[in-house]
Every structure is written in C-alpha cells, then in structure tokens.
C-alpha positions in Angstrom: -4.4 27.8 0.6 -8.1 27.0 1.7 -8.9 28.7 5.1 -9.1 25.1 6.7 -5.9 24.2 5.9 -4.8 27.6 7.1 -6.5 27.0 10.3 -4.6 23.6 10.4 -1.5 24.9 10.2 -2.0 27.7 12.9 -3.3 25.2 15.1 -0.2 22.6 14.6 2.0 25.7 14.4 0.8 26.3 18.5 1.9 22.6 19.5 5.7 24.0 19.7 8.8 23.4 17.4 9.2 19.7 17.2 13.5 19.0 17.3 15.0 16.7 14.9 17.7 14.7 15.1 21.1 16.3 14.2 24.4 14.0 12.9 27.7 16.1 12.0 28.0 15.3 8.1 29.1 17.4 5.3 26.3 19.0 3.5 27.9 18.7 0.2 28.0 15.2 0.4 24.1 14.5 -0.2 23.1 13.3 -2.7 25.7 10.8 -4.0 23.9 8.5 -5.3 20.5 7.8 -6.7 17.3 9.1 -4.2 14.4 6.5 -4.1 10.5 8.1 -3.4 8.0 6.4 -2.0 4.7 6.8 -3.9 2.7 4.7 -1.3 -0.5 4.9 -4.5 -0.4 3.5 -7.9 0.6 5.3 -10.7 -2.0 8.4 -11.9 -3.4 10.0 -8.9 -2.6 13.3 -7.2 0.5 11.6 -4.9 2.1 10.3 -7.6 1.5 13.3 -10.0 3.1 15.6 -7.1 5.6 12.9 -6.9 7.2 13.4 -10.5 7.1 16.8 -10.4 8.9 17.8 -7.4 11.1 14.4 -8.5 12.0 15.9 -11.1 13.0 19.3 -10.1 15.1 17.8 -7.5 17.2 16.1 -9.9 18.0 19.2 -11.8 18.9 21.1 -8.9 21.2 18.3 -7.0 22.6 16.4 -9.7 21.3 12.5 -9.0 18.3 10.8 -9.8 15.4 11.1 -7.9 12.9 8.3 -8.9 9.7 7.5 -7.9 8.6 4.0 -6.6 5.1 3.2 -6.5 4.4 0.7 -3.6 0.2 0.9 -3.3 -1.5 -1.3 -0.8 -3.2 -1.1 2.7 -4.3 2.6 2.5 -1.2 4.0 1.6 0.5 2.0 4.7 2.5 -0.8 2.6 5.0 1.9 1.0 4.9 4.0 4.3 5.9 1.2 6.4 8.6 0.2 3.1 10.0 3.5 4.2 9.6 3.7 7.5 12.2 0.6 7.8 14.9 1.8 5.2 18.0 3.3 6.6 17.8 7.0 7.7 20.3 8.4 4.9 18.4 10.2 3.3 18.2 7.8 0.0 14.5 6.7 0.4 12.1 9.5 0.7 7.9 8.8 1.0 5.4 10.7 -0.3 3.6 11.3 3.4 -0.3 12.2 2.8 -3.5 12.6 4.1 -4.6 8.9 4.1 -1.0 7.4 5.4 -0.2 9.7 8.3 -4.0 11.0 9.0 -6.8 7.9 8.1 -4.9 4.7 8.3 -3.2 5.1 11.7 -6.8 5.4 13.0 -8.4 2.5 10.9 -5.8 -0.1 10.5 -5.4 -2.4 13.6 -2.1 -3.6 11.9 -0.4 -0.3 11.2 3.3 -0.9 12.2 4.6 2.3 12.3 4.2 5.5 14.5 2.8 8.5 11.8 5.3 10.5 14.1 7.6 8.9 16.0 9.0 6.8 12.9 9.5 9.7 10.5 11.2 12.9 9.8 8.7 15.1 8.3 10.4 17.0 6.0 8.2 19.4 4.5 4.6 20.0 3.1 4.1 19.8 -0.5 0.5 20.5 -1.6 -2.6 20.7 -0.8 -6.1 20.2 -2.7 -10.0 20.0 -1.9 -11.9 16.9 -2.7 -14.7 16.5 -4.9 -17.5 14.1 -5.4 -17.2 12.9 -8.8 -19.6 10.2 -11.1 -19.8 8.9 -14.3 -21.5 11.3 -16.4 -24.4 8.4 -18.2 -25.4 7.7 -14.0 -28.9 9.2 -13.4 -27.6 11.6 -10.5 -27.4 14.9 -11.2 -27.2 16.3 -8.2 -26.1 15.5 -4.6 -30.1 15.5 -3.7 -30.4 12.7 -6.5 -27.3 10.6 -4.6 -29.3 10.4 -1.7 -32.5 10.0 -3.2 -30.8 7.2 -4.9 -29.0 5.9 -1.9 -31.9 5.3 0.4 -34.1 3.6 -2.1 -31.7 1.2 -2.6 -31.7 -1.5 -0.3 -28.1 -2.9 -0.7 -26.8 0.6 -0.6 -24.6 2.5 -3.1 -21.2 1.1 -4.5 -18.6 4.1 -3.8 -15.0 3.6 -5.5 -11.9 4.9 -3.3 -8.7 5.3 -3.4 -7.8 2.7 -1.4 -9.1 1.4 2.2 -7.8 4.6 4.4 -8.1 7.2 2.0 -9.8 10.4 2.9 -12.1 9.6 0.1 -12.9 6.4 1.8 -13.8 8.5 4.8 -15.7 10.9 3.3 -18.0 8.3 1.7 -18.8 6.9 5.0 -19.5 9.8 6.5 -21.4 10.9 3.4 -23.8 7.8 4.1 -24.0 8.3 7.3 -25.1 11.8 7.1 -27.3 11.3 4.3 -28.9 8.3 5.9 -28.4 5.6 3.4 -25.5 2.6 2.9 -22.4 3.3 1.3 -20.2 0.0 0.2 -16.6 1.7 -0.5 -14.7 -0.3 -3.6 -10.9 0.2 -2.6 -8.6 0.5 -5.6 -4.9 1.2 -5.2 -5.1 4.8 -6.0 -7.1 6.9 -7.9 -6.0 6.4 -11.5 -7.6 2.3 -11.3 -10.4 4.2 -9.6 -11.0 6.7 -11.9 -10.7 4.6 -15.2 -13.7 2.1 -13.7 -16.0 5.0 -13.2 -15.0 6.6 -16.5 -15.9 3.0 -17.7 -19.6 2.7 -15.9 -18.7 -0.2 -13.5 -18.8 2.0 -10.4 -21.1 5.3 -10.2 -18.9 7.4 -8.3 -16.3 8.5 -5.9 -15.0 11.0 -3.8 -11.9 12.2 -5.2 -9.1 14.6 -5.1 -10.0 17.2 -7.1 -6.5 17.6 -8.5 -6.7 14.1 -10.4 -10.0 14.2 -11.3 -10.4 17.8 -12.9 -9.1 17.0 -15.9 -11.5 14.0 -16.8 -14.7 16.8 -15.8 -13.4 19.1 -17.7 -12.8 16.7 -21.4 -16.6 15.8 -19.7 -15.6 11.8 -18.7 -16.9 12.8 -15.3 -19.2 14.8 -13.5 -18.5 16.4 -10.7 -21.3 16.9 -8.2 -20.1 19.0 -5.6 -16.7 20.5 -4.4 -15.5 19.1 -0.4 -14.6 22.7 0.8 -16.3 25.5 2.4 -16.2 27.5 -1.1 -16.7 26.8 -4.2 -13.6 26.0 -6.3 -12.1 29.0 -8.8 -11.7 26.1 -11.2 -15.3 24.6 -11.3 -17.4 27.8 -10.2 -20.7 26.8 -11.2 -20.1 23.2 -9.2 -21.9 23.9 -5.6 -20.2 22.7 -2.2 -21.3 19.9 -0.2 -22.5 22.9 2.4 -24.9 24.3 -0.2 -26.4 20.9 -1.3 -27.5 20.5 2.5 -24.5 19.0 4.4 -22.2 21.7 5.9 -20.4 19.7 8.4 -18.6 18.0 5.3 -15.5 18.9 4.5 -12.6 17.3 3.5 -8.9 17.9 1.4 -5.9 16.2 0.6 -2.5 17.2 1.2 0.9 15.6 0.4 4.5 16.1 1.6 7.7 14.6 1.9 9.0 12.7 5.1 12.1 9.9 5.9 13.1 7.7 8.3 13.4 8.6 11.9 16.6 9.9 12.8 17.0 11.6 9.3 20.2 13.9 9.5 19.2 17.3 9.9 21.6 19.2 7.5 19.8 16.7 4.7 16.3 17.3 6.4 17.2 21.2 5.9 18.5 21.1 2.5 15.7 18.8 1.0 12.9 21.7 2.7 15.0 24.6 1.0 15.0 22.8 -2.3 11.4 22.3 -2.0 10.7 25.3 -1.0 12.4 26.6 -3.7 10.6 24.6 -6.1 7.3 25.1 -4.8 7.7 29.0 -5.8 9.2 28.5 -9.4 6.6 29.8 -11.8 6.6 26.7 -13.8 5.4 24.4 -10.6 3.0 27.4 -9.3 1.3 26.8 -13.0 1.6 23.0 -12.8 0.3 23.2 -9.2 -3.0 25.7 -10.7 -3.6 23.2 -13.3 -4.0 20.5 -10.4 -6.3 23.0 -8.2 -3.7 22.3 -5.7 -1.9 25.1 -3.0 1.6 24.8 -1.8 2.1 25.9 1.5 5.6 27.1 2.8 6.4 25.3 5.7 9.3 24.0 7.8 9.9 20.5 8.9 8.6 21.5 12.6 5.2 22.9 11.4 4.9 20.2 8.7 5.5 17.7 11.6 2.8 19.4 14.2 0.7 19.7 10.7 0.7 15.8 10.9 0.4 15.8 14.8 -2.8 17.7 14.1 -4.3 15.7 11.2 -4.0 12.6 13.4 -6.4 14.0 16.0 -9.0 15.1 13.6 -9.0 11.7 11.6 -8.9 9.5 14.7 -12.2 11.5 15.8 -13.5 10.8 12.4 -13.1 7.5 12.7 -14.5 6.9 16.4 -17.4 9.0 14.8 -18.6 7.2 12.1 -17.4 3.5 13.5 -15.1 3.0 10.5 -13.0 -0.1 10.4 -10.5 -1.3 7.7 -12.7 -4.4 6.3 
C-alpha cells in the first residue's frame, strides 16, 4: 500500500465508524441465486480486471454465480446509478472506484445518486498508482518533451481517458494546467478502447492506471513516461515520478471496491467483506494483484465507507481547483 493511500485511510479511519443498516435474516440464506456486478467501465481495464477476479473467487467459495456486467458511460456514473436503484438484496453489487464515488460526484451536474448516502460500501478491493503512458513512435520521450510539445502547439494536446470523470481525466487537466499548456481529454469508456487507440497512433497518450497498462510497456506497445506516486514503482524502476520530472504536487492512484444499495442487510454486508478479505490474502490473488502493480488493503465496510467520505473531499477540491467541468 503506497503511503498516500495509507494516509487516506488513517485520515477516513478518524471520521468515526459509520453504522449500517441491520435486517434479521438468516446468513445461510445468501446467495441463492445468481449475484450480478456492476462493472460501471467497458471490458479490459483495471475495474473490470479486478472485477473477474474477485468474481470469480466468490463463486467458488459461495456456490452461485457471480457475473460481471459492464454498464460504461458518464464517468463510471451510468452503472453506478444502474446499481444504486436495484433492490438492496444483496443480488447486484458495483464495482465502486475512484472516478464513480470520488471525480464524478464533483463534475457531473446530473449525478443522481449520493456517493454515500445511496450505498453500502462494502469493502476496499485494490489499489494502484497511475502512470502517464504514450505511444512508443510519438516524439516525447520524456515528460520535459510533453510540455515542450504542449505549449508549442496552439490547439493543445489530445489526451485519451478513461472516460469523462476518471482520475485520468483529472490528472490530464491538472497536468496542463500545471505545465502551462492545453490539454483536450478524448473520453473512451474505459481504458481497454483507450489503450488500443494509442497502441494504434490515433491519440499520443494518456494517463492511465498503471495496473492496465503495464503489460502493453512491458511487450513495448507503450511507453511509459513517468509513474503518478511519490516513488518510483518496484515494477518500472528506471521510470521517474512525475515529482522528479519537475511537478511534485502531482499525484494520483486508483482504487476499486465493492459497494450495494442503501440499506444492504448487514449480515450480507459482513459476509461479502470476510469473503473478500479472505480472498484478497490467498496467494494466488496476492500474485495476480503483483502482476497488476496493485495493493489490497484490509478494510471494513466502515473504514471503506469514510475512505470514500474522504476521497470525495479531496476530488471536489480538485475540481474547484482546476475549473473542471464534465463537457
């Protein structure tokens, strides 16, 4: 776990233990039936490769299917808001992440639901730091060529994303802004569509989780310019951070976790975070996690649910910072 998602958690940890609702049911009883998660991305980036894994270690250990749904659109807020109005049995899950319940709430004018007040948050899955990434035939080479690059041209630079809301989004902006030049983010809907057009040559780069785009560095389909952390990564050690290259005040992860409906039993909230739990510290996921540069922090739903209380403020001051809007 990177100290700044360390810090995050001791600081959401001090907001108090959040209570969850509580209905008398029979623990064996769940699941029944088939379990529906929300992938609010398309197929191929980090949410969705997190997803399947812990998808499919849930089935094993419960006995049902657990099957991911892909619902991408409106910065991760279309499949939030999908399960934000299912029923709160515990049979449609979301993937809650860094762009759904910390960037969009702040963007979006048309966000429906409440990043707290509409969901259980269940438990945190993973974390991972971001990485600015580019197709290895661009002329940059370095971060010092981006901005050389950037404020000579006078239309401004074409930056893929994730999708409007991502944290990728809002690093490119703030990227810009810092490095005084125009960014002009290209939303996709996720990072596998954006990833394949860069890998392609018809965008020049992005700022990506480094969990979905280390593979494509390493076969050498991308480049990856710097590391969005305060160190440099154990899996790309001779790729400097964004501090080194001259911006410090630049840093940025993902995370994902798992959250349902408001008014989610508790005896299902508490199974589903001992499962995960559990899962999270088999060897087999610890190695799948490694290969994805991503941590997997042990948490219970009430420090998973002041986590998200606490990425909420940060984003929002992001946005009021760099004037960000969803258009």
């Amino acid at each position: 776990m990177t100290r700044m998602v360390a810090r995050r958690l001791a600081l959401a940890s001090m907001g108090g233990m959040a209570i969850l609702p509580f209905t008398a049911m029979a623990q064996g009883t769940y699941p029944a039936r088939q379990v529906r998660i929300i992938v609010p991305f398309a197929p191929g980036g980090t949410t969705d490769i997190v997803a399947r894994i812990v998808a499919a270690h849930l089935q094993q250990r419960l006995g049902q299917p657990f099957v991911v749904d892909n619902r991408p659109g409106g910065g991760a807020t279309v499949g939030s808001q999908a399960a934000a109005d299912a029923p709160a049995d515990g049979y449609t899950l979301v993937i809650s992440n860094s762009a759904s319940h910390g960037v969009s709430p702040a963007l979006y004018r048309n966000v429906r639901y409440d990043a707290l007040g509409d969901f259980t948050h269940i438990v945190l899955a993973a974390t991972t730091p971001q990485a600015l990434v580019a197709n290895p035939r661009w002329e940059a080479r370095t971060i010092a060529d981006v901005v050389r690059i950037g404020r000579a041209a006078p239309d401004g630079l074409n930056v893929a994303t994730a999708g409007v809301g991502s944290t990728g989004h809002m690093m490119a902006l703030r990227f810009g802004l810092a490095g005084g030049f125009k960014v002009n983010p290209v939303p996709y809907r996720g990072s596998g569509p954006a990833l394949a057009d860069i890998m392609a040559g018809n965008v020049n780069f992005m700022f990506d989780s480094l969990a979905s785009s280390i593979g494509h560095v390493r076969d050498g389909q991308l480049r990856a310019l710097a590391v969005i952390d305060p160190q440099r990564s154990a899996f790309l050690p001779d790729v400097p951070t964004l501090a080194e290259a001259g911006f410090p005040g630049l840093v940025s992860y993902s995370w994902f976790g798992i959250s349902g409906p408001k008014g989610l039993p508790r005896p299902i909230v508490d199974l589903l975070n001992r499962e995960v739990r559990a899962i999270l510290r088999m060897p087999e996921v610890q190695d799948r996690f490694r290969a994805l540069t991503a941590d997997a922090p042990d948490t219970t739903p009430e420090q998973y649910t002041d986590f998200v209380r606490e990425e909420l403020r940060v984003w929002a001051e992001v946005v009021r910072a760099t004037g960000a809007t969803a258009e």
